[in-house]
C-alpha positions, 0 to 999 in steps of 0.5 A: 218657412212658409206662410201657414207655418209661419202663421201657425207659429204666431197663433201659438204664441198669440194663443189664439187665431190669427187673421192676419189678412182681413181688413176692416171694411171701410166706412161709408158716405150715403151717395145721396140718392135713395136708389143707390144704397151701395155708400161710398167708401172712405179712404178709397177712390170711386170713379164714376164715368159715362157719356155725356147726357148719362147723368154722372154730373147729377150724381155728383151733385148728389154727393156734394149736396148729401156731404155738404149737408151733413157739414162736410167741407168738401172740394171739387177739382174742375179740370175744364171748368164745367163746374155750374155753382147756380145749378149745383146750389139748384141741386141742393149743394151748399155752395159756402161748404164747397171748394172750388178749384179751377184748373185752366183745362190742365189734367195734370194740374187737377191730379196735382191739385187732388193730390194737395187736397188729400194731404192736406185733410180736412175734406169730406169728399174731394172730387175730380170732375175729368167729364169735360176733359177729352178721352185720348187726354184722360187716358194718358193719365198713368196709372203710377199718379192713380195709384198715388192718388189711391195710396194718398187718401188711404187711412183718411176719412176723405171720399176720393171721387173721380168723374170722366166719360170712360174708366181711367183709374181702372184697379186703383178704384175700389168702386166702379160707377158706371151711369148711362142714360135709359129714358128722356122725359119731357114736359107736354108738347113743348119738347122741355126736358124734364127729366132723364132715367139713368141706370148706373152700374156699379161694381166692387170686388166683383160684385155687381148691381144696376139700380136706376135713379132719375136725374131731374132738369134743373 
């Protein structure tokens, strides 16, 4: 029988029509920079990548400041040990809100960490920082553990948010955050970095939009 018939037949038994393929959309986390109003979804992977200097960590400490904010406990797997706590609390983050885990420059041990978080609820955001972590290694990542990943925090409230230099998880991510840097901004004639201009990209369901938002130096 095929699939219309098959559908036909429930929606005569039903009395009524039957979308039986819709999903509900997930809710939405605000990113926490009013430029970029596309929310991030719950229950789902986002994955934000650019080079260094494209102001991905700023964009994460915007997440971890706007979750932890709102009273969220949230989680960020270091895999390298990057993670800065004064410059995070500078940015806003509420450092007695946030778990830090540090995985000793192992990206097998950051999954596995993410993986446990996950299962273990509780989280607002979860987020694994591979920014430090070399491209060749990151890539060597499967998409068998992304796709764990992607099934694990499925039907949960959690924010799964992956940070690296290029897009690893590739179709296991709902959304797409791509952050390259547009300008420098510096302060007088004492060359001080004040401030970068990143434009961020960002892609889901084939929709696409390229708002920009400053990442201030702290």
């Amino acid at each position: 029988m095929s699939a219309a018939a098959l559908q036909k037949q429930f929606e005569t038994v039903l009395g009524g029509h039957l979308d039986w393929q819709s999903q509900p959309a997930p809710e939405r986390a605000p990113v926490g920079i009013p430029q970029l109003e596309v929310g991030l979804p719950r229950g789902c992977l986002t994955e934000i990548y650019g080079p260094p200097s494209s102001g991905r960590a700023s964009l994460l400490a915007a997440i971890l400041a706007e979750a932890t904010g709102r009273e969220e406990c949230c989680a960020l797997v270091d895999a390298e040990d990057a993670f800065d706590p004064a410059s995070a609390a500078a940015a806003g983050v509420r450092l007695d809100r946030l778990l830090w885990v540090r995985c000793a420059h192992s990206a097998e041990h950051a999954l596995k960490a993410a993986d446990l978080l996950i299962q273990g609820g509780g989280f607002g955001v979860v987020a694994m920082d591979f920014g430090g972590t070399a491209p060749e290694t990151a890539r060597r990542i499967s998409l068998t553990s992304w796709f764990r990943l992607r099934r694990a925090v499925e039907h949960t409230p959690t924010v799964l948010v992956a940070v690296a230099r290029q897009s690893n998880a590739k179709t296991c991510a709902s959304l797409l955050l791509e952050c390259r840097r547009e300008r420098v901004m510096w302060s007088g004639g004492t060359r001080l970095l004040r401030a970068i201009e990143v434009r961020t990209t960002f892609t889901e369901r084939r929709r696409a939009c390229s708002p920009v938002f400053t990442a201030t130096a702290i």
